[in-house]
N, C-alpha and C positions, 0 to 999 in steps of 0.2 A: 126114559130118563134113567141115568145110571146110579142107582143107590148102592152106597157101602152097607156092610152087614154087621157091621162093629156097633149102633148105638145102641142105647137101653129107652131110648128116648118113648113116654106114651100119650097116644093121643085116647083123647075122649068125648063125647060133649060136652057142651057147655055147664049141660046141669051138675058134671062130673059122673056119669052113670056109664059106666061100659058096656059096649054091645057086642055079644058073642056073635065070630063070624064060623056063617055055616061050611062045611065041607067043601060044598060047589064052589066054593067062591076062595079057596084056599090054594087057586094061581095066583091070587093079586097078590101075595105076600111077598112074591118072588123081587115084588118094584119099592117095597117098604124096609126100612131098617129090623132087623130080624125081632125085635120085642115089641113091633109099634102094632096099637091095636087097630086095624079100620074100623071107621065110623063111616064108611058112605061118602061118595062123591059133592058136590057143591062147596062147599068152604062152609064156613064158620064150626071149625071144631079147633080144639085146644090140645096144643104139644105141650107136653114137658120137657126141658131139656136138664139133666143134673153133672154139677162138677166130674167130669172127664169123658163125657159125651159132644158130640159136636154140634155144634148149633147150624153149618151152612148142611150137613146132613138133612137137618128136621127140613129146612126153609127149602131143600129140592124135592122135598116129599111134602112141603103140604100145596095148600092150593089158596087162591084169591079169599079175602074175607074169614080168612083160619087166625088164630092165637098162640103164639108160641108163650109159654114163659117159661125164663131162663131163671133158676135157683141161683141160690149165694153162690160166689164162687169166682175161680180166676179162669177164663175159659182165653186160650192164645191162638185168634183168628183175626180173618180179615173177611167178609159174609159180604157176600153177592148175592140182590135178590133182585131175580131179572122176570120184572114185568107179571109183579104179584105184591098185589094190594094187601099187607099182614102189617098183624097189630102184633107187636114185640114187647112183651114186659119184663120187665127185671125186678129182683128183687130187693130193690132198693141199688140208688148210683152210689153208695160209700161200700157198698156188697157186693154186686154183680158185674165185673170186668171185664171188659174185652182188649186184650192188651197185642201189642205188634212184639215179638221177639227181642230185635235188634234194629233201631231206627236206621242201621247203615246197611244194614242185611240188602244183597239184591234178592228183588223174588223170583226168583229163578224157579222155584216150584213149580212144575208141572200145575198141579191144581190150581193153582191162583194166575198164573200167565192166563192159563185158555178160559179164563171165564169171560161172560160179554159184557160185566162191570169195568173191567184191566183193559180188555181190549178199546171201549168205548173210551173213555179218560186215556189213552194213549193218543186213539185218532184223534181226539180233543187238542191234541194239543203235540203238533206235530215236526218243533222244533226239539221235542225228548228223545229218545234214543229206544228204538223197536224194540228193543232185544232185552232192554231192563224196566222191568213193572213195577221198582222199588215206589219207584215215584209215582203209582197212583194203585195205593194197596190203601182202602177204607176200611174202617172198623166194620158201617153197616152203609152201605152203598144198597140203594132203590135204583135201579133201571127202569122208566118206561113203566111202572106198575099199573096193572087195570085195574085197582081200587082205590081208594083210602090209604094210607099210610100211620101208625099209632107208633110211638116208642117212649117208653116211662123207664126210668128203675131203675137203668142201668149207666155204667161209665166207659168209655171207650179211653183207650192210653197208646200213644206215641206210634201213633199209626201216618206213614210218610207221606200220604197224601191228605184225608179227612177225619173226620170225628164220624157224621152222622150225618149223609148226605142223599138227596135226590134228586134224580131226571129227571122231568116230564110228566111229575105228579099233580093231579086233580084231588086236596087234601092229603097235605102234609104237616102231622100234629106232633109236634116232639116234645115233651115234659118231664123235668125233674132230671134231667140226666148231667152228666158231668164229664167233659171232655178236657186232655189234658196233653198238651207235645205234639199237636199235629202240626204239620210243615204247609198245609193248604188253606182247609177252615175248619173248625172244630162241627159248627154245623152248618149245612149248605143245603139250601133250597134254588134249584137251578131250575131254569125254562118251566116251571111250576107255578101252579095256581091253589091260591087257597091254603097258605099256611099258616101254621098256629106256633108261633117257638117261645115257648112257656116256662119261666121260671128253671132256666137249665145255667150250669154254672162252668165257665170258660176259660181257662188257665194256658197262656203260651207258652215255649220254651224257646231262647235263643239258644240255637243249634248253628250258629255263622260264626263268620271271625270278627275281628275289630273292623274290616274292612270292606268287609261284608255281613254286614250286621241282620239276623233272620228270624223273626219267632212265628212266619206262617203269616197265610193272606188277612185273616180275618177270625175272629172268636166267631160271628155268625154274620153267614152270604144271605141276602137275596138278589140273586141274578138273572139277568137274562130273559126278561118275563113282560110280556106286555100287561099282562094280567095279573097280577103278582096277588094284589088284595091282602096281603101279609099284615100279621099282628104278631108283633117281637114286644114280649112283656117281660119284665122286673126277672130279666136274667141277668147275670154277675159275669163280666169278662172283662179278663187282667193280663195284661203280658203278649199281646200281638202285636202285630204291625198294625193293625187295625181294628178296633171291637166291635163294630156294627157297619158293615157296609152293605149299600142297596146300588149296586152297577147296573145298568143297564135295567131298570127293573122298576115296574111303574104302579101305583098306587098300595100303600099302604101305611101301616103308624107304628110308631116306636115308643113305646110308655114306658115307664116307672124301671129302667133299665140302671145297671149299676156300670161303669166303664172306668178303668183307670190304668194306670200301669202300662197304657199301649202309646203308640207313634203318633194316631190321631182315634181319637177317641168315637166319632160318628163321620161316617161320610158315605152321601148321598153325590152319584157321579155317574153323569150321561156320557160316556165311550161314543165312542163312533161307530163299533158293530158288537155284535154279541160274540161271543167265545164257545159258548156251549149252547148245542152239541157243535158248533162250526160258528162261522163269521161268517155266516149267511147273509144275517139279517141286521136292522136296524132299529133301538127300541128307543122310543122316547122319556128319558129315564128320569121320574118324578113324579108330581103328586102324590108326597110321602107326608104324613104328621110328626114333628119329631117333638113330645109332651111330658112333661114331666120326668124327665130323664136327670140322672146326673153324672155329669161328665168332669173327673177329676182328677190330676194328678199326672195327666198323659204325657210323661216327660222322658218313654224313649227313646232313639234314637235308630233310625232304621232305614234302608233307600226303599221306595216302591215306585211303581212303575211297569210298565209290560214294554217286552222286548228291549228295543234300540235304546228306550228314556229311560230304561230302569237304574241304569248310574249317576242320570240326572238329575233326580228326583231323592235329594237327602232330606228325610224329615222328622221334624221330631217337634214334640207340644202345643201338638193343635185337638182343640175340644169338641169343637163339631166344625164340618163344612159341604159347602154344596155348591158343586163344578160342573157348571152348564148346564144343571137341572133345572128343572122349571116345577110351579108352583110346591113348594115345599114352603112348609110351617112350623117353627120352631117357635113354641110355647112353653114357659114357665119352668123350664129346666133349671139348675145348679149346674153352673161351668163354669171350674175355679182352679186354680192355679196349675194349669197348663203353664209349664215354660219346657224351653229346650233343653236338651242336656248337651249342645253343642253351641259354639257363636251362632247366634240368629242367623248372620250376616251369611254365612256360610251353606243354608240352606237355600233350596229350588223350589218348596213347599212352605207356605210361612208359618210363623208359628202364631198362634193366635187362638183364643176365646172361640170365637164366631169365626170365621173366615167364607165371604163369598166371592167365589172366583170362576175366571175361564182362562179353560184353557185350547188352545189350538188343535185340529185335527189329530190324533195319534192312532195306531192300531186301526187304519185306517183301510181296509182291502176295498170298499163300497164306493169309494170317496165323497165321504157324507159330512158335509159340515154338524156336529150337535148341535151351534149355535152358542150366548152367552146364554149363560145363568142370568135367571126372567122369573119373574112374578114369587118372591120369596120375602116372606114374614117374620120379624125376629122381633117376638114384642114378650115381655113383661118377662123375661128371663133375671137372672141374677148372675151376672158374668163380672169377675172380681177374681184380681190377684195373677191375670195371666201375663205371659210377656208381652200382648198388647191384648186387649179384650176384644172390638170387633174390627172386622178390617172389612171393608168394603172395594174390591178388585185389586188388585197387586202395589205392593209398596213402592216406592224407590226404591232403584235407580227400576226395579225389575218391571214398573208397570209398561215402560216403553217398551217390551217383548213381548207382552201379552194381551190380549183382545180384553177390552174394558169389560165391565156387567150390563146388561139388559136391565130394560124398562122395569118400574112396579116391582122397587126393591122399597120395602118399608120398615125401619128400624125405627124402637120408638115402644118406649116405658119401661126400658131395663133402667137395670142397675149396672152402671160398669163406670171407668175412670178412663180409660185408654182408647183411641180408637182412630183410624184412619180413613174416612176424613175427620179431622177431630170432632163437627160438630155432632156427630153419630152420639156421643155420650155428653153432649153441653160441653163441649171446650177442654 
């Protein structure tokens, strides 16, 4: 593997004690950054990396189960770490930066093209353009890692695809970090099992026009997962298209989460096939807890959608919703004044408090009906002040285009005034 010879970056053990290397063994230096100290094969040893050294340097020189930590500082990368399990600390997210140049920049870069992060998120998604990787440059992008996954401390900035994302992880634990201007999701747990996304803070930018209105897919993904088992805790995300989305992604819970400022505030949505790494497969996207959250203010105004429906699909001031998932449970949350920043009328998305809905096959290569939204709980919430509080399957005139909701919908000891069919709220 090819290392540059520029960092100052050191390793050591854990305990912090350095181990002098003997003469015989003074070929292996030749594959390490020229001041980095070996400690011996197997992983669990600890990198330094300081202001004006490279962080994707350290991460091609260490190994599965190693520690990097990255000092204060502004470091201007996009770190590909393919199919190595490392725990990443920073010191401190309002301190340790990882920032993108120029959100317009193409990355043209030799070093970031031919990595198998860029290359992989390219094939992902094969209606982008070969030849520009602008569009899928992360701040800290996991490949396929064979261990664990850690990331504390630190803050990623205006990176044109991700914040803080992984492939194909078996424990993915990200905490305290701060994500800011991505055009994808700030943090994305994909085809992945076993995540932890802990108290990390989410801020969109719209980067569209009037007419194409864009601040990114999501503050935070769980995607693509039959397995997902995902725990998203009393993190802060403001200013997406969406602040919590679980696609295609089946069992986990959503607690004490902060959400506002975005298009639709939660949503849980069974696709017809997965996306990443391909439209392979088919997940049955649910059994999620959505608890103690508070979802407020989500009033703006954005189109989403994939492919063909993406101009379809205008939406804006919806609090939480769940489109042809099945068994989801939304308990005791605060979702309150959601309204749109457009005529209601004029949306393809409704605007609403609660909203459970289905929708028709899309993104469809399998030809896999999802089915209606089935077996979902909406009790003892406080839903107040939205432009309609719950709605149960599609309003007028629009319910005649859309396939009704499924069995074992039970609404029942909120608080709310609004709601279609009215008796959802006593009248």
């Amino acid at each position: 593997m090819h290392q540059p010879s520029t960092t100052r970056a050191t390793r050591h053990r854990r305990g912090g004690r350095r181990l002098a290397v003997a003469t015989s063994a003074a070929v292996l230096f030749t594959a390490l950054p020229a001041t980095a100290a070996w400690a011996g094969g197997g992983g669990g040893q600890t990198w330094v990396v300081s202001p004006g050294e490279s962080i994707q340097e350290v991460v091609d020189a260490a190994e599965s189960g190693d520690t990097i930590q990255i000092q204060a500082g502004t470091y201007q990368e996009a770190v590909c770490v393919d199919q190595k399990g490392l725990t990443i600390k920073g010191a401190g997210r309002d301190v340790t930066k990882i920032v993108w140049p120029d959100w317009t920049t193409p990355a043209d870069l030799p070093e970031v093209a031919a990595t198998p992060c860029w290359e992989a998120q390219n094939t992902a998604d094969p209606e982008g353009d070969p030849d520009t990787f602008a569009d899928d440059v992360s701040g800290l992008f996991f490949l396929e890692p064979a261990g664990p996954v850690e990331v504390t401390g630190v803050s990623t900035w205006n990176h044109p695809a991700n914040g803080i994302a992984a492939w194909g992880a078996d424990g993915f634990r990200v905490e305290k970090t701060k994500g800011y201007g991505h055009d994808r999701y700030g943090i994305l747990a994909a085809y992945s099992t076993h995540s932890r996304i802990l108290r990390n803070i989410e801020e969109g930018v719209d980067r569209g026009t009037a007419d194409q209105p864009n601040s990114g897919t999501a503050g935070i993904g769980s995607t693509d997962s039959a397995k997902a088992y995902a725990d998203i805790v009393a993190n802060d995300v403001q200013g997406y298209n969406i602040g919590i989305f679980a696609r295609e992604s089946r069992v986990g819970v959503m607690r004490h989460n902060y959400v506002s400022g975005n298009c639709v505030g939660v949503l849980v949505f069974d696709d017809a096939a997965t996306e990443i790494p391909d439209a392979s497969r088919n997940v049955r996207g649910g059994d999620w807890t959505i608890r103690a959250n508070e979802s407020s203010g989500n009033d703006r105004f954005c189109l989403a959608g994939i492919g063909e429906v993406q101009a379809a699909l205008r939406v804006s001031g919806t609090g939480m919703a769940v489109v042809n998932a099945d068994h989801v449970g939304i308990y005791d949350n605060r979702i309150r004044d959601n309204n749109s920043a457009v005529d209601p009328a004029t949306l393809q998305f409704p605007s609403a408090g609660v909203a459970l809905l289905t929708l028709p096959p899309f993104n469809n290569p399998l030809g896999v009906d999802p089915g209606p939204v089935t077996a979902v709980r909406v009790w003892k919430n406080g839903i107040t002040g939205n432009t309609l509080d719950v709605l149960r399957g599609w309003p007028p005139p629009l319910d005649a285009q859309f396939p009704p909701v499924g069995r074992d919908i039970s609404i029942r000891g909120n608080t709310c005034a609004t709601s279609i069919p009215a008796s959802l709220c006593g009248g």
